[in-house]
Each structure stands twice: as structure tokens, then as C-alpha cells.
C-alpha positions in Angstrom: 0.0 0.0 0.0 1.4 3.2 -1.2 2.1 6.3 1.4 -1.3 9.0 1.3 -0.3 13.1 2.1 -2.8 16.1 1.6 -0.6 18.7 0.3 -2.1 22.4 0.6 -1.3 24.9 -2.1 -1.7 28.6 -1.8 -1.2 31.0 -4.8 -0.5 34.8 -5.8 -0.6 36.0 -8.7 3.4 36.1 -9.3 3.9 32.4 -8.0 1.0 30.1 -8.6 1.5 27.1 -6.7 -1.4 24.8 -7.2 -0.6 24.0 -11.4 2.7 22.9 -10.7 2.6 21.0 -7.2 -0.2 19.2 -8.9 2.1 19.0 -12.0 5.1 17.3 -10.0 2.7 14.8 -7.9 0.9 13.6 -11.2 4.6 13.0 -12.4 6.1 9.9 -12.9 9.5 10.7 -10.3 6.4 10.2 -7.8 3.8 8.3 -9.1 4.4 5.9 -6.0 3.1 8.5 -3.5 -0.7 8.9 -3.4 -1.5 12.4 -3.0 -4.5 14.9 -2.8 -3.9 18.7 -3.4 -6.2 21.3 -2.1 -6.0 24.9 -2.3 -6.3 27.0 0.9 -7.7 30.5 0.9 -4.9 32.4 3.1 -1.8 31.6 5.0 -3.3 32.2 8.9 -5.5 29.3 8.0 -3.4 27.1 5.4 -1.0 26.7 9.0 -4.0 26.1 11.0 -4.6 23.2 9.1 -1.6 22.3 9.1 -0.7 21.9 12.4 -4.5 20.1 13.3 -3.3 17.3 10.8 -5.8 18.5 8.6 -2.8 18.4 5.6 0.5 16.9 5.5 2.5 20.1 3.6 2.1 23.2 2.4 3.5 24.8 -0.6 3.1 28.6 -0.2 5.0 31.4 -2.4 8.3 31.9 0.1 7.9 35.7 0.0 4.8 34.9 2.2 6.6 33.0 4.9 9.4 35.8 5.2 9.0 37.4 8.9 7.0 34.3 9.9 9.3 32.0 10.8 8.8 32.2 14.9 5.1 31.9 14.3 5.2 28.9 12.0 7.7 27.2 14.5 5.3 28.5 17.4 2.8 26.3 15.7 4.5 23.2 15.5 5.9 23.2 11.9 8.8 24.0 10.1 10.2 24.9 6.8 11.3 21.3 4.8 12.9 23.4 1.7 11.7 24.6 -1.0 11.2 23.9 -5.0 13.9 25.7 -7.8 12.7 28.4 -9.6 11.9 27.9 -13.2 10.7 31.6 -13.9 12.2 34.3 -12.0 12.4 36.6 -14.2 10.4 39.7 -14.9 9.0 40.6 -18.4 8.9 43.9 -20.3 5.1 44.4 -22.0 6.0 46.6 -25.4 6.0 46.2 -29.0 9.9 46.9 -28.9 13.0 45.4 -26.8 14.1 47.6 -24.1 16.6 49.6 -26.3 14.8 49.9 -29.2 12.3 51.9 -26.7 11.7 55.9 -28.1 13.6 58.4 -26.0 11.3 59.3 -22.9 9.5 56.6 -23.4 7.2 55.7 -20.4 7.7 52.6 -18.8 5.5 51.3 -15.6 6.7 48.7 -12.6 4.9 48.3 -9.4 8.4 47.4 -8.1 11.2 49.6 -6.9 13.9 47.8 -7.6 13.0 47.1 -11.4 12.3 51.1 -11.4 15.6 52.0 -10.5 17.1 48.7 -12.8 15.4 50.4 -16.0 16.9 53.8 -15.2 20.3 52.5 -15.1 20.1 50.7 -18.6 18.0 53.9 -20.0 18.3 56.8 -18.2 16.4 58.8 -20.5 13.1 56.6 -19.9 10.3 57.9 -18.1 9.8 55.2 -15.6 6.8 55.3 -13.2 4.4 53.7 -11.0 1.1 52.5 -11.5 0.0 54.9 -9.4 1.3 58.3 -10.9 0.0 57.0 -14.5 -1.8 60.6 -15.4 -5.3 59.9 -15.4 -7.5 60.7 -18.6 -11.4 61.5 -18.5 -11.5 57.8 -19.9 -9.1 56.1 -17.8 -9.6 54.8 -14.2 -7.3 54.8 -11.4 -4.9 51.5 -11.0 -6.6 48.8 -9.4 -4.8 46.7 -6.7 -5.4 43.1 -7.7 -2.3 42.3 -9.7 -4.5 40.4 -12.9 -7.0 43.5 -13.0 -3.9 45.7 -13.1 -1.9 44.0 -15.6 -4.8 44.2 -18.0 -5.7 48.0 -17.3 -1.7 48.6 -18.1 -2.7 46.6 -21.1 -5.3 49.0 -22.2 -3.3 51.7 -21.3 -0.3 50.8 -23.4 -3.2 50.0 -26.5 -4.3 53.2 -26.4 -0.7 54.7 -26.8 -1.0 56.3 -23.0 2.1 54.2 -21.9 4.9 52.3 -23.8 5.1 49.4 -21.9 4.9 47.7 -18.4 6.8 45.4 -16.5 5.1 42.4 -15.0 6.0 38.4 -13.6 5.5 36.2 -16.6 3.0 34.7 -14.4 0.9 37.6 -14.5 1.5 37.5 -18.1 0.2 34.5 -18.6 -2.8 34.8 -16.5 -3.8 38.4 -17.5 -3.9 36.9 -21.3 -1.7 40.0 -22.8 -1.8 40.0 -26.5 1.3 41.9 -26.5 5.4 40.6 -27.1 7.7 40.2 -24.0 10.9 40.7 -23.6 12.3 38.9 -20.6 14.5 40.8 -18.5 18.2 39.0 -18.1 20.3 38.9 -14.8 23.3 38.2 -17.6 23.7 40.5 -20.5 24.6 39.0 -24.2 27.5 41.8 -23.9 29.8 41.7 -20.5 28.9 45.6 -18.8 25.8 45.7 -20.6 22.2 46.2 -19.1 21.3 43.4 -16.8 18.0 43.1 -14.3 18.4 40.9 -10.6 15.3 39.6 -9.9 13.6 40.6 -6.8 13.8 38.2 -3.3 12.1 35.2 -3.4 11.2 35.1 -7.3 9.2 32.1 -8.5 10.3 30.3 -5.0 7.4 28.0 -3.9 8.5 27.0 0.3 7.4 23.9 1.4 6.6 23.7 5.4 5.3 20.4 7.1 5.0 19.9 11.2 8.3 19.3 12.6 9.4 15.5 12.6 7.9 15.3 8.9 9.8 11.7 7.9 12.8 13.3 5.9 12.8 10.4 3.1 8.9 12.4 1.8 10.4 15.8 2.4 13.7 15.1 0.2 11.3 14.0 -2.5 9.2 16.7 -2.7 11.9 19.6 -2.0 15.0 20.3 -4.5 18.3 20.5 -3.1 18.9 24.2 -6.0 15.6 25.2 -4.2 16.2 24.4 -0.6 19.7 26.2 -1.0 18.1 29.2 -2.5 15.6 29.4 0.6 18.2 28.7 3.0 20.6 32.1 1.6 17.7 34.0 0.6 16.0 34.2 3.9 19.1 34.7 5.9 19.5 37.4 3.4 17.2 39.1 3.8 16.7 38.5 7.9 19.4 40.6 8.3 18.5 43.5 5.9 15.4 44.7 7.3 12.4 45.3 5.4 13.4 48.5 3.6 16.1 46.8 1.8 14.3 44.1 1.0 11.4 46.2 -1.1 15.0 47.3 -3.0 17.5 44.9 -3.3 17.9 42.4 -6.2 18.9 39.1 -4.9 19.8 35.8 -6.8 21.2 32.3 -5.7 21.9 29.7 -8.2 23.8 26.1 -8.6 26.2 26.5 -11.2 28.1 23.5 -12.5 31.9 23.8 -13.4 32.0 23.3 -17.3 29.2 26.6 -17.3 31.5 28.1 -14.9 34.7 27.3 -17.1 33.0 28.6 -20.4 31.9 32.0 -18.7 35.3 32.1 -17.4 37.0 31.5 -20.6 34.3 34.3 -22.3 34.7 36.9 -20.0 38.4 36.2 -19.6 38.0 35.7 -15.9 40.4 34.0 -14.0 38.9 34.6 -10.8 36.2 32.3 -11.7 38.3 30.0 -13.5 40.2 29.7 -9.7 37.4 29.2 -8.2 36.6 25.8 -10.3 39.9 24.4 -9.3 42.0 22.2 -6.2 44.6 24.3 -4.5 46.8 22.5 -7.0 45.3 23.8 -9.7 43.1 20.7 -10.9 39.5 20.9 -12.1 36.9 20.0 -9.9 34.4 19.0 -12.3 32.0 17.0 -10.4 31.4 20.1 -7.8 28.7 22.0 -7.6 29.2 25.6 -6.9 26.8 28.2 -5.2 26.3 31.4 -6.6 25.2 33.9 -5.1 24.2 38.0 -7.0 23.0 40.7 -5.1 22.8 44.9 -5.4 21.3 47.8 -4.6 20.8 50.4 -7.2 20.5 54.2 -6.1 17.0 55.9 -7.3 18.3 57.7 -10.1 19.7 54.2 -11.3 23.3 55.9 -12.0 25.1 54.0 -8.8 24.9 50.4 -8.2 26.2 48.6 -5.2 26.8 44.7 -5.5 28.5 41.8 -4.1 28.5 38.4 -5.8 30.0 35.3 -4.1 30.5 31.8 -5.9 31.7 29.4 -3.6 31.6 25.4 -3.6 27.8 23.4 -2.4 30.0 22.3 0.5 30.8 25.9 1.8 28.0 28.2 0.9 26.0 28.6 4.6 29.0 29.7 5.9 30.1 32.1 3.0 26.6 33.1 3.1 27.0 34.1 6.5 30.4 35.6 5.5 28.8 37.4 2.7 26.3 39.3 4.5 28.8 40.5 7.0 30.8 41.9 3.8 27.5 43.4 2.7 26.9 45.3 6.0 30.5 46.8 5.9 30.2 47.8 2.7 26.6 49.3 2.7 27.8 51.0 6.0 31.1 52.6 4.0 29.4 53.6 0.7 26.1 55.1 2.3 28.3 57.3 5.0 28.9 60.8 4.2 32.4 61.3 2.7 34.5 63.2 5.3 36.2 66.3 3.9 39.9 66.5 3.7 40.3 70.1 4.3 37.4 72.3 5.9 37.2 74.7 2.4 36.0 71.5 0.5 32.8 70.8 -0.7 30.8 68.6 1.2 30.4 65.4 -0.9 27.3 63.0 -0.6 27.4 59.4 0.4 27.9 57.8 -2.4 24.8 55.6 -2.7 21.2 56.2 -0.3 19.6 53.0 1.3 
């Protein structure tokens, strides 16, 4: 008789859950495991249920466990991992690529960070908000459901109002755009060009199951890409406090040598190159590496602060925690003011503002 769980799935509109849980428990790596999948309406009672024994797991978008951890433990569950993102990155809405875009073109993001991303490849766009869109006699004010709000920024850019918008590929899908997207890279075709960090927690689905779960379900359900991503994100992010967090692009990835060695060889980096190879200078090639992107981009998009790490499977919680200690001294020296030299200089700005 096969093992029974009742997995609860909750989506958003940037990380549906439900179509591909159900997807990977209808597949044939688990076809052994009897399952049922239901969809719970929020988180407050998707835990509730699960800590009565009502379900077995829950796969929730990770951005909605972030700053919940002491109440999930608190009621008798824990976080098992997570599943790797296949989508995390955000699309431009527009007839034309991002450079192809007319000058002062007017481009529209609900987030932050891609705001101050766009400015920094274009700084001659017009890049706005949903919110300070000017409003027409004919057009209405944003709404706030994401779905509705993707397809009022479709109207908008139909009737020539805006020039495009950026949105997940999620709400892409779901909104039913008619329009082309471009996706927006985290690695440009040319080395220095234009490139776009997702935001924390992209297309990460978190799986959480009451504590003493048997480990030999959780390892099948969870990935070992996607359980390191949850593990570096969230300590990220812990320590950044929530108004980094709304700003900072973040991405953690498992990168295997021979990708490694042909970016290397590319980008003519020996740094990397080094980092794929024994203190005697031999290849590891069976070795997965860790890597690990993050910045923070000023508002006017002209000053970009980043650290990326890549460091071997074996090593990356503590040059995670070794990162983000870096991070703090170096977001602590860049955002200070610069003292002057003499007391007739100028006074000169920090030279990026959290």
C-alpha cells in the first residue's frame, strides 16, 4: 500500500502554486506517492490546518513566509525546503526590446527595484508607477489586484497612454496579454551591458510540514537548488530589514563547473576560472558551486552597489554568513557621508542612499 499526504497549495498572482505542485505529484519521479492537493484560501488558516493534521504540507510562495518564521515554529511546523525556480524573471510588456524603446518613453513597474534597474540601462526613460500614470477622462485609477492591473496597463499601453509595463510572466500568462515580452536578463549577451536581478524570493514555492515530517517524503518533494536558495535567501534578507528588502535584487543559483569554465573563458575571468579548481590547480568538475548575486541600485539608477559570491555546495551557509557580513561593511562605507579632507572643501554625498 502506497504512502497518502494532503498537500495544501496557496497562490499569488506572481507564484502560482497549485498547477505545478499538482504538475510534480501527477509526475512519474512520484507516481508511488498517493496524493491529494487542495487549495487554501490564506496563510493564517493554510498553518492552522496544518498543524491540526488536517494536511501533510504546504507549498506557499516563500515571500509569504518571510518574517514568519517564529510563528510557523510557534505552531508546530517548520520549513522542509523549497522547489527551484523555473521563472524568476520579470518581463517587459511593449511592441519593442528595451533599447529599441523611443527616447522618454514611459515605462511602468509596481516594483522599486526594477524602477531603478530600468533607469540605469535607460536613463532617459520615463519610468513610473502604477500609481502616478496621469489619469484621462477615460481612464480609471490602477486597481490593486495584480491580474486586473496588468490588464488596465494593457489598455493603457493600447491606447498609446504608456509604452510598456513590466510584470512576472506569471501575471503575463494569466492576464492573457496580447502583446510581445521581452524577458529581462540577470546576464547581459555583452559583459557591462544592461542586466536586471530579480527581486527576493522570485518564482520560489516554500514547502513547510510539522516538525518531525519523515525526511525520506520531504527530500522528494523539495529540491536541493531550491532548498539552498531558501536557506541564503532568507538569511539574506533577515538581516537586511524590510526596507532593503522592497530594493535589493537578490539571486542564488547552482552552477556546474563546465558553465562556470566557459563563462570564465568568455569573459576572460580568471577569478572564476580559480574558483573551479583544487589548491593544485586541478579541475573539480563534479562540484557544484553556489552562486550567489546581489545589489542595490541608487534611485536615479546611475550608482549600483553589489557583491557576488561563488563558492563550492560544500561551503555556501557559511560564505553566506560571511557574505552578508561583507554586505553590512560595505553598505555602511558607501552610504556614509564622505568626510572632507580640508574644511574649504565641498561637502560630498554618500555615495549611494539605502
Amino acid at each position: 500500500m502506497n504512502d497518502r499526504i494532503v498537500v495544501g497549495t496557496l497562490d499569488t498572482a506572481d507564484c502560482p502554486v497549485h498547477s505545478p505542485i499538482s504538475a510534480f505529484f501527477e509526475s512519474s519521479e512520484i507516481q508511488d506517492l498517493e496524493s491529494e492537493i487542495q487549495q487554501v484560501p490564506d496563510f493564517d488558516a493554510a498553518l492552522e490546518q496544518l498543524s491540526s493534521g488536517l494536511i501533510d504540507l504546504l507549498a506557499v510562495p516563500a515571500s509569504l513566509m518571510h518574517g514568519r518564521e517564529s510563528e510557523i515554529v510557534q505552531s508546530g511546523c517548520e520549513p522542509m525546503g523549497a522547489r527551484t525556480p523555473r521563472r524568476p524573471n520579470l518581463v517587459l510588456v511593449s511592441g519593442d526590446r528595451l533599447f529599441y524603446q523611443p527616447k522618454s518613453a514611459v515605462i511602468v513597474s509596481d516594483s522599486t527595484l526594477t524602477r531603478r534597474q530600468l533607469l540605469r540601462a535607460r536613463p532617459d526613460l520615463t519610468v513610473i508607477a502604477p500609481e502616478d500614470v496621469p489619469l484621462s477622462r477615460q481612464t480609471k485609477k490602477a486597481p490593486i489586484e495584480a491580474i486586473a492591473r496588468a490588464r488596465w496597463l494593457g489598455d493603457l499601453q493600447g491606447s498609446g497612454e504608456i509604452d510598456g509595463f513590466v510584470i512576472s510572466r506569471a501575471v503575463y500568462e494569466s492576464s492573457g496579454q496580447t502583446e510581445r515580452r521581452h524577458t529581462l536578463m540577470p546576464f547581459p549577451k555583452d559583459r557591462g551591458g544592461a542586466h536586471f536581478l530579480p527581486p527576493p524570493y522570485s518564482d520560489l514555492i516554500a514547502i513547510i510540514a510539522r516538525m518531525r515530517f519523515p525526511p525520506t517524503i520531504s527530500k522528494r518533494v523539495t529540491e536541493t537548488e531550491g532548498n539552498t536558495a531558501l536557506w541564503v535567501q532568507s538569511r539574506v534578507l533577515n538581516e537586511m530589514g524590510d526596507k532593503l528588502a522592497g530594493i535589493i535584487g537578490l539571486q542564488v543559483r547552482h552552477r556546474q563547473v563546465g558553465s562556470l569554465l566557459r563563462q570564465a573563458e568568455e569573459e576572460k575571468d580568471p577569478v572564476m576560472e580559480e574558483a573551479c579548481q583544487s589548491a593544485d590547480g586541478e579541475i573539480l568538475e563534479d562540484q557544484v558551486h553556489v552562486e550567489l548575486r546581489m545589489e542595490l541600485v541608487s534611485e536615479d539608477g546611475r550608482r549600483t552597489l553589489a557583491l557576488n559570491r561563488l563558492v563550492a555546495y560544500s561551503d555556501y551557509q557559511f560564505a553566506t554568513l560571511s557574505a552578508i557580513r561583507d554586505w553590512k561593511q560595505l553598505l555602511n562605507e558607501a552610504s556614509r557621508e564622505v568626510p572632507k579632507d580640508h574644511p574649504t572643501d565641498a561637502a560630498a554625498p554618500p555615495f549611494i542612499v539605502p
